[in-house]
C-alpha positions in Angstrom: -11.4 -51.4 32.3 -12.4 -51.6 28.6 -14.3 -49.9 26.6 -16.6 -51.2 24.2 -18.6 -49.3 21.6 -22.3 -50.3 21.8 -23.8 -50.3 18.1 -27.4 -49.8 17.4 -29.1 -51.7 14.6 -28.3 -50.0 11.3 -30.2 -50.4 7.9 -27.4 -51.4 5.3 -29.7 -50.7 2.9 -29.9 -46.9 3.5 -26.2 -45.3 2.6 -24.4 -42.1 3.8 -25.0 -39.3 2.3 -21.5 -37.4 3.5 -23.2 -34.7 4.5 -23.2 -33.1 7.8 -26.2 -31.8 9.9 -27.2 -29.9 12.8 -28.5 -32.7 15.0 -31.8 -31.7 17.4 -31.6 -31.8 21.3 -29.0 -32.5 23.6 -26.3 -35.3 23.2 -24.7 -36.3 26.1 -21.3 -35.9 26.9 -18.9 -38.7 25.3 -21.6 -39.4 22.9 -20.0 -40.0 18.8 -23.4 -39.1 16.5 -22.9 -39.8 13.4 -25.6 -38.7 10.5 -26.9 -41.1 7.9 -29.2 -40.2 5.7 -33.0 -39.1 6.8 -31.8 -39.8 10.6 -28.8 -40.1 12.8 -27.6 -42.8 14.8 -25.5 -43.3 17.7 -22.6 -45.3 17.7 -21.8 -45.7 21.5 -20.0 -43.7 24.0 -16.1 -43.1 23.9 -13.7 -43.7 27.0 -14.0 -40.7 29.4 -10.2 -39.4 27.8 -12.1 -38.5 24.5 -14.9 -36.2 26.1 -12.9 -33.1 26.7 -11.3 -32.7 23.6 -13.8 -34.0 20.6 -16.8 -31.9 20.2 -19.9 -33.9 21.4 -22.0 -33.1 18.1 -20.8 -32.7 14.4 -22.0 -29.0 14.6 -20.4 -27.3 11.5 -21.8 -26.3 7.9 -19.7 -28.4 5.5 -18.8 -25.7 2.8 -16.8 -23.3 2.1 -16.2 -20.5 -1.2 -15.6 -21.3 -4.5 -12.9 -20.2 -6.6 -15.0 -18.2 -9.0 -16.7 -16.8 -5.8 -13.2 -15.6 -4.2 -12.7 -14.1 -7.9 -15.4 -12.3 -8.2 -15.0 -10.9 -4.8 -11.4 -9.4 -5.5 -12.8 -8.2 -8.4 -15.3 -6.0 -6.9 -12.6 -4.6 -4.3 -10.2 -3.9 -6.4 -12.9 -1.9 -8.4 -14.0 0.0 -5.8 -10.1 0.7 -4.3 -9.6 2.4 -7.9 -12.4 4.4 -8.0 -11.4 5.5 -4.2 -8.2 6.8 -5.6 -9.4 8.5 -8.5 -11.3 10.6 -6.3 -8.4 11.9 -4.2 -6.7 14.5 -6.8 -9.9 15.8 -6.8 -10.7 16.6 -3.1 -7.1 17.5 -2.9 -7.4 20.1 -5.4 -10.8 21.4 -3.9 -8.6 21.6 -0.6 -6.4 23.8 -2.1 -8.5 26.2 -3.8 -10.4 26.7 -0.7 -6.9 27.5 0.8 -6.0 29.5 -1.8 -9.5 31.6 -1.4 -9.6 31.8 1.6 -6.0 33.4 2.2 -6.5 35.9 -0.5 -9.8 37.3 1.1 -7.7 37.9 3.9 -5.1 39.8 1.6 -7.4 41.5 -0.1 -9.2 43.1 3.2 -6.2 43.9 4.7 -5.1 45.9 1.5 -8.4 47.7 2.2 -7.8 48.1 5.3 -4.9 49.8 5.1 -5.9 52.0 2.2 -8.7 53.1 4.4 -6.5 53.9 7.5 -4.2 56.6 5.2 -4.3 59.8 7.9 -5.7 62.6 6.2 -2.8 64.9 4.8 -1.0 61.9 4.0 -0.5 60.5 0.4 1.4 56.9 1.6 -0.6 53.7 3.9 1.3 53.5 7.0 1.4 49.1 6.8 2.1 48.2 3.3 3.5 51.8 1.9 1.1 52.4 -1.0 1.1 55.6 -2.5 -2.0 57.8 -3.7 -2.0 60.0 -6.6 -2.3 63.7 -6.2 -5.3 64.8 -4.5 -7.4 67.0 -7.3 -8.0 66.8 -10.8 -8.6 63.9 -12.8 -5.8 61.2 -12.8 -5.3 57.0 -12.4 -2.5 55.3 -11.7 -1.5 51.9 -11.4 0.2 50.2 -8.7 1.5 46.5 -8.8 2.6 44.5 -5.7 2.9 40.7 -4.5 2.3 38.6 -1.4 4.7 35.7 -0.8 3.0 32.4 1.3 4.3 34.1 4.6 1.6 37.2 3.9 5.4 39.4 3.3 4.9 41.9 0.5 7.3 41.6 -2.4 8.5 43.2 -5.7 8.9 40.7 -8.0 6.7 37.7 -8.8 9.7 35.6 -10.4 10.5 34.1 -6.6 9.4 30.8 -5.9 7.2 31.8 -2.6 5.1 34.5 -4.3 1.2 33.2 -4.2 -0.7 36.4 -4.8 -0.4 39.6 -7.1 -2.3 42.9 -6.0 -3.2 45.5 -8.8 -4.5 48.6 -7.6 -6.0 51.1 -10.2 -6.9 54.5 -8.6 -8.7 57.3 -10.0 -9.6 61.1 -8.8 -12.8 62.9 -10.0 -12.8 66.5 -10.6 -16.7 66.6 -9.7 -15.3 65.3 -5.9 -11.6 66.6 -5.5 -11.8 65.0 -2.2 -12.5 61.1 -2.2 -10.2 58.8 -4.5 -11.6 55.7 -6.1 -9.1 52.8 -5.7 -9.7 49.3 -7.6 -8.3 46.4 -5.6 -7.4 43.1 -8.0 -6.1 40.3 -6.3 -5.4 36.8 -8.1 -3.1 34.0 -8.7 -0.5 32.5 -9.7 0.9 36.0 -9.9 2.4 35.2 -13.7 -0.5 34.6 -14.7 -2.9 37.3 -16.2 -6.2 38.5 -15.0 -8.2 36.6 -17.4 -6.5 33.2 -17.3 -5.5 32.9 -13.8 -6.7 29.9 -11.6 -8.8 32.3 -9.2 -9.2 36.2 -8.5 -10.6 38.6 -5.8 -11.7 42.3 -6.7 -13.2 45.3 -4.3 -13.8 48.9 -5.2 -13.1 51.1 -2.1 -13.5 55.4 -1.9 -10.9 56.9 0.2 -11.5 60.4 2.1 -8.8 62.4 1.4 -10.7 65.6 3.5 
């Protein structure tokens, strides 16, 4: 059996636009619309072979991005992915300072912690062997240790693992024989001096030497 294409009267006076629409209501299956300008018209059905694979309407939006639209577009990324990376040296470095701080409080109080723990009669901190001056009379004295990144003490600050520097400044008061006054510094990089290093720590403790 053949099959013929039924066509509807047209007006040859009204041309195609090229342009597609969104038709309204239903067409049935098999059914070729095509859209002429102000209406569309129907150009028959198509053999039943035809219906499962052609779309029934033409139901797409004919356009698509310009060039200077795609442009622009890449443009704006790319802007954006730079000022993305630009911003990553900077959290990185606020990572590490808060590292950095946060290691050394821990440092620093266990210094004080061990100054504090000296058993009375004794002159020398049982964890970390720091030495008090003479009970009585007035004296200071300086002492000058490191901290490698392991939390080890060390005696020099030229190896590459040193972080931290610890100077300890104590002092003894005649008017109170019996309590020492110890200055805890802590900063880093520990070849750096006090006033130009990149961060810094300090405590004042009294030790009981009754």
């Amino acid at each position: 059996m053949t099959y013929f294409p039924r066509y509807t009267s047209l007006d040859p006076r009204r041309p195609i636009d090229g342009t597609c629409r969104r038709t309204s209501g239903a067409t049935p299956p098999g059914l070729l619309t095509v859209v002429f300008r102000g209406s569309s018209q129907s150009l028959g059905s198509l053999p039943p072979d035809h219906t499962s694979s052609r779309p029934s309407t033409l139901d797409s939006h004919c356009s698509a991005f310009s060039l200077i639209e795609v442009v622009i577009a890449i443009g704006v990324a790319a802007f954006c992915l730079v000022a993305m990376l630009g911003l990553f040296p900077t959290g990185l470095k606020s990572v590490k300072n808060t590292v950095d701080q946060t290691a050394a409080a821990g440092y620093l109080n266990a210094v004080a912690l061990d100054l504090r723990s000296i058993p009375l009669g004794s002159n020398t901190s049982s964890r970390y062997g720091i030495t008090l001056p003479a009970q009585g009379g007035s004296s200071t004295s300086t002492t000058n240790f490191y901290f490698n990144e392991d939390g080890t003490l060390t005696s020099s600050s030229s190896s590459v693992s040193t972080r931290y520097r610890v100077q300890l400044s104590f002092s003894n008061n005649p008017a109170t024989p019996l309590v020492t006054i110890a200055q805890i510094q802590l900063y880093w990089p520990p070849t750096a001096s006090i006033a130009n290093a990149l961060g810094n720590l300090e405590s004042v403790i009294t030790i009981n030497r009754q």
